[in-house]
Backbone as numpy.savetxt, mean C-alpha at the origin, in Angstrom:
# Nx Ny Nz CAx CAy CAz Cx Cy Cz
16.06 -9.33 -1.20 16.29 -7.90 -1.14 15.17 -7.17 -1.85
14.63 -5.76 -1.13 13.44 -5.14 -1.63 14.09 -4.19 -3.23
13.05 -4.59 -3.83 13.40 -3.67 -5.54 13.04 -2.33 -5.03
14.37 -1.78 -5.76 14.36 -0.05 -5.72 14.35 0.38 -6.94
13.28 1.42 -7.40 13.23 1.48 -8.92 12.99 3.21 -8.22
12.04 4.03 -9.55 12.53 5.43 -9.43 11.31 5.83 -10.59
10.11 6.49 -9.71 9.32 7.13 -10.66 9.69 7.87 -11.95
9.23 7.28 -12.94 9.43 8.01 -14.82 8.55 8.94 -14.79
7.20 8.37 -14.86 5.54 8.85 -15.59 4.67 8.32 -14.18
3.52 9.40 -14.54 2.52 10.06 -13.46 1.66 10.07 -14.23
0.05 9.42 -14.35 -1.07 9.78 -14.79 -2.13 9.14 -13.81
-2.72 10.24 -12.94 -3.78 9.88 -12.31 -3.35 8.92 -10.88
-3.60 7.92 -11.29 -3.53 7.12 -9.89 -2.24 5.93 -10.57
-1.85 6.14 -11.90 -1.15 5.40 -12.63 0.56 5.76 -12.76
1.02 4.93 -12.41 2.91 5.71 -12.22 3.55 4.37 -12.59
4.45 4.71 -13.39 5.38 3.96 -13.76 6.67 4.18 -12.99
7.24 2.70 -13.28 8.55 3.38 -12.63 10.03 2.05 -12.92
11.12 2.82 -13.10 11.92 1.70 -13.67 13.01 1.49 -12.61
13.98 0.37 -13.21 14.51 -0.15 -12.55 13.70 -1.19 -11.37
12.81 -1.78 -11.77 12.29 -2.65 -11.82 12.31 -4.25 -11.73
13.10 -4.31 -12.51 13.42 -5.34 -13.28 12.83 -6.81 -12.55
13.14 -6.99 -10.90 12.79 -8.36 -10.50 11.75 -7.94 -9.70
10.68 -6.89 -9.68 9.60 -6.99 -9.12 8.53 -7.91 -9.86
7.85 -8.33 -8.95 6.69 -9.66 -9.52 5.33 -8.96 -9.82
4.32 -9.65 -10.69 3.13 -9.45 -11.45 2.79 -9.63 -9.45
1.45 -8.23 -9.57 0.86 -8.09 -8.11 1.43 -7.98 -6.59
2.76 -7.52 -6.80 3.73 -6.96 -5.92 3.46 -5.71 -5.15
3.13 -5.55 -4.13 2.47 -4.47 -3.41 4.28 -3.28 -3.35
3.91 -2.35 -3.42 4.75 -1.74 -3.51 4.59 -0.54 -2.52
6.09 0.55 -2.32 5.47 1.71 -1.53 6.00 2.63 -2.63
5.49 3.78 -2.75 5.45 5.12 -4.11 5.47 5.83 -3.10
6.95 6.66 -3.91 7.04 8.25 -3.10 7.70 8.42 -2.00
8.61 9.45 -1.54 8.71 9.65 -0.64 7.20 9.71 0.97
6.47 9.71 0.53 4.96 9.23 1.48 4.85 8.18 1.51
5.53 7.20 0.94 5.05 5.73 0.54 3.41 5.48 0.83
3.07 5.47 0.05 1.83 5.46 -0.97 1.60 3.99 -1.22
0.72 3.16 -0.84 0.61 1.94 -1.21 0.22 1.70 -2.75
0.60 0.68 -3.35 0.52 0.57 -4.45 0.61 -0.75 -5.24
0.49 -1.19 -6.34 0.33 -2.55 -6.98 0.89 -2.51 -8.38
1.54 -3.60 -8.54 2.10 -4.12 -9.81 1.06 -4.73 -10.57
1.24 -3.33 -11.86 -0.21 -4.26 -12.27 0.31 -4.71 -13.96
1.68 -4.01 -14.23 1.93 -4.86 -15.35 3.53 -4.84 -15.65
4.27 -5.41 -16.20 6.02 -5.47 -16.40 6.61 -5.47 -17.85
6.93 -4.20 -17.86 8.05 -4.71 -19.13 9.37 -4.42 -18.96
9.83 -5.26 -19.35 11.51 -5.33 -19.06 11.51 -4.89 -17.61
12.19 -3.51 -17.39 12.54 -3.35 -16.02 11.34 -2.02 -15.83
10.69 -1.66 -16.41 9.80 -0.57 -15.85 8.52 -1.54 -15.47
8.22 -1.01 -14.39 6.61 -1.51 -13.48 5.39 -0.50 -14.02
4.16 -0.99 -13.96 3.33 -0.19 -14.61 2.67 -0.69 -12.81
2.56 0.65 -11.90 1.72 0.33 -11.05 0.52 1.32 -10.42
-0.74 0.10 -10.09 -1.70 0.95 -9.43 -1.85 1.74 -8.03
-2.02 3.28 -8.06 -1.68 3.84 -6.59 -2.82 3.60 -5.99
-3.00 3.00 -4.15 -4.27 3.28 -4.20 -4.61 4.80 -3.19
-3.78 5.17 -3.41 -3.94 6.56 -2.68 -3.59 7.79 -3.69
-4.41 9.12 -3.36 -4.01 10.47 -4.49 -2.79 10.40 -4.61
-2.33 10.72 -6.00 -1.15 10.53 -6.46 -0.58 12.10 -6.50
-1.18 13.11 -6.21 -1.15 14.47 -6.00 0.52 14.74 -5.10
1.26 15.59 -6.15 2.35 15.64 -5.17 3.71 14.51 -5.55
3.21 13.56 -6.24 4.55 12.79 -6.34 5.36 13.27 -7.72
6.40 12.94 -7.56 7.27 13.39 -8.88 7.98 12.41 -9.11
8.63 12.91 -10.76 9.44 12.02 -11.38 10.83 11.75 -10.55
10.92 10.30 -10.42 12.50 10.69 -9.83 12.30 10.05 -8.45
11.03 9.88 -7.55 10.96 9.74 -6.12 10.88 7.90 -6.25
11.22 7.70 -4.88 11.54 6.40 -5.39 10.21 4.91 -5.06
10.42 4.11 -5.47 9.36 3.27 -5.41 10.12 1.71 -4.48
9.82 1.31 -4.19 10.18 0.04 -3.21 9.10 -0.73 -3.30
9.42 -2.57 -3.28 8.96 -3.87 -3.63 8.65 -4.11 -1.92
7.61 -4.66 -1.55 7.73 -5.49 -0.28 7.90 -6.63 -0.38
8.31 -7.38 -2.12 8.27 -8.95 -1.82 6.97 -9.65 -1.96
5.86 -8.79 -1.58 4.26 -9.65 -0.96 3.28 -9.17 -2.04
2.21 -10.34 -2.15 1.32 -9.58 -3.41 0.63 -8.67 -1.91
-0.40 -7.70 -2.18 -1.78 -7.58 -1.81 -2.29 -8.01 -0.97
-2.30 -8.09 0.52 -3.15 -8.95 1.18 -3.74 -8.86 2.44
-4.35 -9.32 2.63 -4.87 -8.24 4.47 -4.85 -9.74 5.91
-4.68 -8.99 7.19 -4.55 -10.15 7.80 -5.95 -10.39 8.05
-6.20 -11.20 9.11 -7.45 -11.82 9.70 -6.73 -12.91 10.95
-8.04 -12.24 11.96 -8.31 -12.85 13.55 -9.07 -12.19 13.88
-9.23 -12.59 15.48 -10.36 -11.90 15.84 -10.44 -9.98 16.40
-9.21 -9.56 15.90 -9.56 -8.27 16.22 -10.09 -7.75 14.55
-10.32 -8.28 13.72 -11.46 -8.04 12.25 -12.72 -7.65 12.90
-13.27 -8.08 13.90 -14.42 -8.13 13.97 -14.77 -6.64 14.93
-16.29 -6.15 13.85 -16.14 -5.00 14.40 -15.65 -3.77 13.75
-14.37 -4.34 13.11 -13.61 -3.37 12.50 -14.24 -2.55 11.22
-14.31 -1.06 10.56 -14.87 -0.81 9.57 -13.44 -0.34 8.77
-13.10 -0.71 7.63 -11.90 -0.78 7.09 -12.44 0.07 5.32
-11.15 0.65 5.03 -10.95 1.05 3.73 -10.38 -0.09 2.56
-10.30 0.15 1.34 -10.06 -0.95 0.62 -8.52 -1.82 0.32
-8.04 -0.95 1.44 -6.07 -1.63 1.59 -6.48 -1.40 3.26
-7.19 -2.01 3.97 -7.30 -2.87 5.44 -6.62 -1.75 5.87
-6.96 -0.17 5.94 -6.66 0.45 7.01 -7.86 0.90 7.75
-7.96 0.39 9.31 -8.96 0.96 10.02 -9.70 2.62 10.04
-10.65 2.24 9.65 -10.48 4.07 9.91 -11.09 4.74 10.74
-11.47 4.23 11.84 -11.48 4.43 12.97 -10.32 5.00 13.81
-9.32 3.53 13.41 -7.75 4.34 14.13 -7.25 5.67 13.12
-7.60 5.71 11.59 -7.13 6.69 10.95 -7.27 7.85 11.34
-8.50 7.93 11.84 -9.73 9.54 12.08 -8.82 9.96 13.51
-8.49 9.11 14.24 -7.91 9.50 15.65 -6.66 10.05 15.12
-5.93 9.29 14.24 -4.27 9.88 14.14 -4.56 11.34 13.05
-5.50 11.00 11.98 -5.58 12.22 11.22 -6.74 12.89 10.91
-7.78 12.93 12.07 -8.94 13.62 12.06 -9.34 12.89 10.32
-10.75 14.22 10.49 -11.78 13.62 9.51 -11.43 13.05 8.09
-10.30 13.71 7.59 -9.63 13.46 6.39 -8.25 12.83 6.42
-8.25 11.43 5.68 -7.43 10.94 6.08 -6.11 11.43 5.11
-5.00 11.27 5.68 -3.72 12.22 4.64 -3.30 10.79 3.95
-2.50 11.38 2.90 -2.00 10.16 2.31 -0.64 9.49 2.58
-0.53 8.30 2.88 0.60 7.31 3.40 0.32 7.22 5.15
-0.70 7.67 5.47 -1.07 7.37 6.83 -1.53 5.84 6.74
-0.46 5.35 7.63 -0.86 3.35 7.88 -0.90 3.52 9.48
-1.80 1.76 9.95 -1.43 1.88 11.18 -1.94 0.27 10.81
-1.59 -0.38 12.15 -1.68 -1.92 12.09 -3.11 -1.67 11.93
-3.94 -2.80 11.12 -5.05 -3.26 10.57 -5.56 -3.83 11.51
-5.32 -4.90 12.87 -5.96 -5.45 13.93 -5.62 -5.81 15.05
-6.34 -5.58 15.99 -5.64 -5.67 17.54 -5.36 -7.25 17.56
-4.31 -7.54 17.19 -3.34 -8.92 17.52 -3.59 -9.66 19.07
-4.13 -8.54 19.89 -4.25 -9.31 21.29 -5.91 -9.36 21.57
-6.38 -9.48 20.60 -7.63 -9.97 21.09 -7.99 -11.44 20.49
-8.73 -12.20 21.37 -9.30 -13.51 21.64 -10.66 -13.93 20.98
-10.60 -14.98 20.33 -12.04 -15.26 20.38 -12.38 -16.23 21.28
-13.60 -16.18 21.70 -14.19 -17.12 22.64 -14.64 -18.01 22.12
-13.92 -19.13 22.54 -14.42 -20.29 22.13 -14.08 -21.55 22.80
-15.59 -22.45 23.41 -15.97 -23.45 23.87 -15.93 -24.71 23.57
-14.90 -25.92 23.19 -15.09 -26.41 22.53 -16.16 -27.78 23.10
């Protein structure tokens, strides 16, 4: 079951948040009603100390935070290739199409075309 905890404290790209308790060291998380990608970057007791990697502009005390279970991690095949990506594997190519030049925050979209092939001869 995904951890539901509840923003305390806001500094910068830095938010705490409790009720916590069984989220894991490097637990990718979502912040905010925008869900905001984010990282477990330290634990005490039941409050999470986590890193946002998107502007934290706009979130408040109180909004809630959710565990995916998963540290951090990006896929790979052959629709990578080619691809020019931001530093949490969102294309931004597909970004610029869904949200023009500036990308908004909690805008996701799948990271790689799953139906493409590599060629290969063996």
């Amino acid at each position: 079951m995904a951890v539901q905890g509840r923003i305390v404290w806001i500094s910068g790209p830095a938010v705490k948040a409790d009720g916590m308790a069984s989220a894991k060291m490097y637990e990718t998380v979502t912040v905010g009603e925008a869900k905001l990608i984010g990282e477990v970057i330290r634990l005490t007791g039941d409050v999470a100390f986590i890193q946002v990697y998107e502007s934290t502009s706009g979130l408040r005390p109180g909004e809630p935070v959710t565990g995916t279970g998963n540290p951090l991690s990006v896929l790979l095949g052959p629709g990578i290739i080619g691809q020019i990506y931001d530093g949490i594997q969102r294309p931004l190519r597909e970004l610029s199409k869904a949200s023009g030049s500036f990308i908004g925050r909690g805008i996701t979209t799948t990271p790689i075309d799953m139906s493409k092939k590599y060629h290969f001869v063996p």
